[in-house]
Each structure stands twice: as structure tokens, then as C-alpha cells.
C-alpha positions in Angstrom: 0.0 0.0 0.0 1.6 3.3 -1.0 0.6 5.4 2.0 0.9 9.1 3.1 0.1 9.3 6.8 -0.8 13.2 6.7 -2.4 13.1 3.8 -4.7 10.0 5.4 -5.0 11.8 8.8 -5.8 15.2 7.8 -8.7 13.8 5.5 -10.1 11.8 7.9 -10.1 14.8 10.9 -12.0 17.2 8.4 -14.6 13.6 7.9 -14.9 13.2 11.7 -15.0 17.3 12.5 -11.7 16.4 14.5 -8.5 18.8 14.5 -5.6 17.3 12.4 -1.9 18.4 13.5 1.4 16.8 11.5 4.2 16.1 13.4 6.2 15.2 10.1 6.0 12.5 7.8 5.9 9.2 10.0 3.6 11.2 12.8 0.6 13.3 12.9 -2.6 13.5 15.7 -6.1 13.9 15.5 -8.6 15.3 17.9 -11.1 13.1 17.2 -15.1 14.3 18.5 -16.5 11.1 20.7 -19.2 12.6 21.5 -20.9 15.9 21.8 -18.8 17.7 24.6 -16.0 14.9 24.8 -12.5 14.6 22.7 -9.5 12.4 22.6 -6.0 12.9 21.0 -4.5 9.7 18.8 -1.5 9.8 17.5 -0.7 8.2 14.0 3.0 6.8 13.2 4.3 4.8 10.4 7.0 2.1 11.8 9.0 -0.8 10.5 8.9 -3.8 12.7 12.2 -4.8 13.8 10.7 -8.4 14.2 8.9 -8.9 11.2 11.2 -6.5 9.1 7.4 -4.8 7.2 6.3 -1.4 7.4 3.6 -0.8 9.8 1.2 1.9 11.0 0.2 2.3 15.1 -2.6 4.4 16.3 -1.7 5.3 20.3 -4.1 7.4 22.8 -3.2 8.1 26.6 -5.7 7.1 28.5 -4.3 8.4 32.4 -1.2 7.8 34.5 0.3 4.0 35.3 -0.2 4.8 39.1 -4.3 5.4 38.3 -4.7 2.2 37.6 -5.6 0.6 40.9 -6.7 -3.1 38.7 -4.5 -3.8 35.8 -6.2 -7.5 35.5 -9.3 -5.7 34.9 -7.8 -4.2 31.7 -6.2 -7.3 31.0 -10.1 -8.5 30.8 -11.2 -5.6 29.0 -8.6 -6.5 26.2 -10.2 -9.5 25.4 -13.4 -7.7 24.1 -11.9 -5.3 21.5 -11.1 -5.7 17.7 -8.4 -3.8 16.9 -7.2 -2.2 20.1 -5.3 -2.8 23.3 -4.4 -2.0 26.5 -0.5 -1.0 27.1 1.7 0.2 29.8 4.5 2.7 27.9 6.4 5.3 29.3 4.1 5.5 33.1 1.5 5.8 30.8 -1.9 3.5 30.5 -2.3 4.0 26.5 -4.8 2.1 23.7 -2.8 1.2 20.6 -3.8 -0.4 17.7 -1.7 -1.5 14.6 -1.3 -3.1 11.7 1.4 -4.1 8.6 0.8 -1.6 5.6 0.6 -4.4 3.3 -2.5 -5.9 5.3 -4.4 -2.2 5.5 -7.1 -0.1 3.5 -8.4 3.5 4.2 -12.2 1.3 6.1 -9.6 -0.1 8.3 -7.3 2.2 9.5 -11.2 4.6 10.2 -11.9 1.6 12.2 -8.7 1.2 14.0 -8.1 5.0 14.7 -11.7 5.5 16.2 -11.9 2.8 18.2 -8.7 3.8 19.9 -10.1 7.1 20.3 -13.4 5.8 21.7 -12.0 2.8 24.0 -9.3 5.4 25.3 -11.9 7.9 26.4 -14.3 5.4 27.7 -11.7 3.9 30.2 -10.0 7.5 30.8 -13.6 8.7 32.2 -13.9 5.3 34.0 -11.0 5.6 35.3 -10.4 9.1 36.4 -13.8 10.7 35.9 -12.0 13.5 33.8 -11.6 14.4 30.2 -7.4 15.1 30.0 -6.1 13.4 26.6 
């Protein structure tokens, strides 16, 4: 798949009504609208596996501090009911990433995998926290 991550993210934001920001040309964000008065931040970047040696795309959205967390088995439940996301523990950070190889990938999917992020993110950041902060 020849694929331009801005080019993708920034015509998908003006879709949605989100906010599109590059970064350069492997990163970008979107504000992406989940609901009337709520919003959630997911970052876009193009990577190459190490492992599998294949380009790849990964959609990330913080979701609140490591040290919030009082039940991380919960989340560990929770993963098992998503599609394309999951929970992960980067940087002291609970985050929902999803990702996939570039070969494997079509403009449907990558809407599906960048809004769910956004929507599982902000679901579990308000259940969480009870605040809207990413």
C-alpha cells in the first residue's frame, strides 16, 4: 500500500470534524469528537517492525497515569473484548494502541482502527479518572 500518513489523517479529521496536527511524515494527531462535549488525542505513526522486518502503521491514545490504575487484570479482561485495540503500559502511561502491517491495510480499516482507539481510550479514561485530559 503506497501510503501518506498526513495526507490519510488530515482527510479523515475534516470527515470526523476532528483537528488534524502533523508532526512530520511518519507522525501526525487527531482530535477526534466522541461525543458531543468529549474529545480524545490519537497519535498516528508509520513504523517498521524490527521483528517482522514490514512497514507498519500504530494508532496510540493516553488514557491516564500507570499509578491510576488501581486493577491492571481488569484491563487485562477488558482486552479480550476489543477488535483492533489494546491496553499498554509505555512510558508510566496506560495507553490504547492499535496496529497493523501496511501491506495488510485499507483506508475502512485504519477509520476503524483509529476510532476505536479514540473511543476505548476515552471510555476507560472517564472510567478511570472521571475527567476528560487526553
Amino acid at each position: 500500500m503506497d501510503f501518506n500518513l498526513n495526507n490519510f489523517m488530515e482527510k479523515f479529521a475534516n470527515e470526523i470534524g476532528g483537528q488534524f496536527t502533523e508532526y512530520d511524515a511518519s507522525r501526525a494527531v487527531i482530535v477526534v469528537p466522541v461525543d458531543e462535549h468529549r474529545y480524545q488525542s490519537v497519535l498516528g505513526t508509520l513504523k517498521t517492525s524490527s521483528k517482522f522486518i514490514k512497514d507498519g502503521i500504530e494508532f496510540t491514545s493516553k488514557v491516564c497515569n500507570d499509578a491510576d490504575v488501581s486493577d491492571h487484570k481488569m484491563l487485562l479482561d477488558a482486552n479480550s473484548t476489543l477488535c483492533y485495540s489494546k491496553f499498554v503500559l509505555v512510558d508510566g502511561y496506560l495507553k490504547v494502541e492499535a496496529s497493523a502491517f501496511l501491506e495488510h491495510a485499507n483506508e475502512a480499516l485504519l477509520r476503524a482502527m483509529l476510532l476505536e482507539t479514540a473511543k476505548v481510550a476515552d471510555e476507560w479514561e472517564y472510567k478511570i479518572t472521571g475527567k476528560d485530559v487526553f
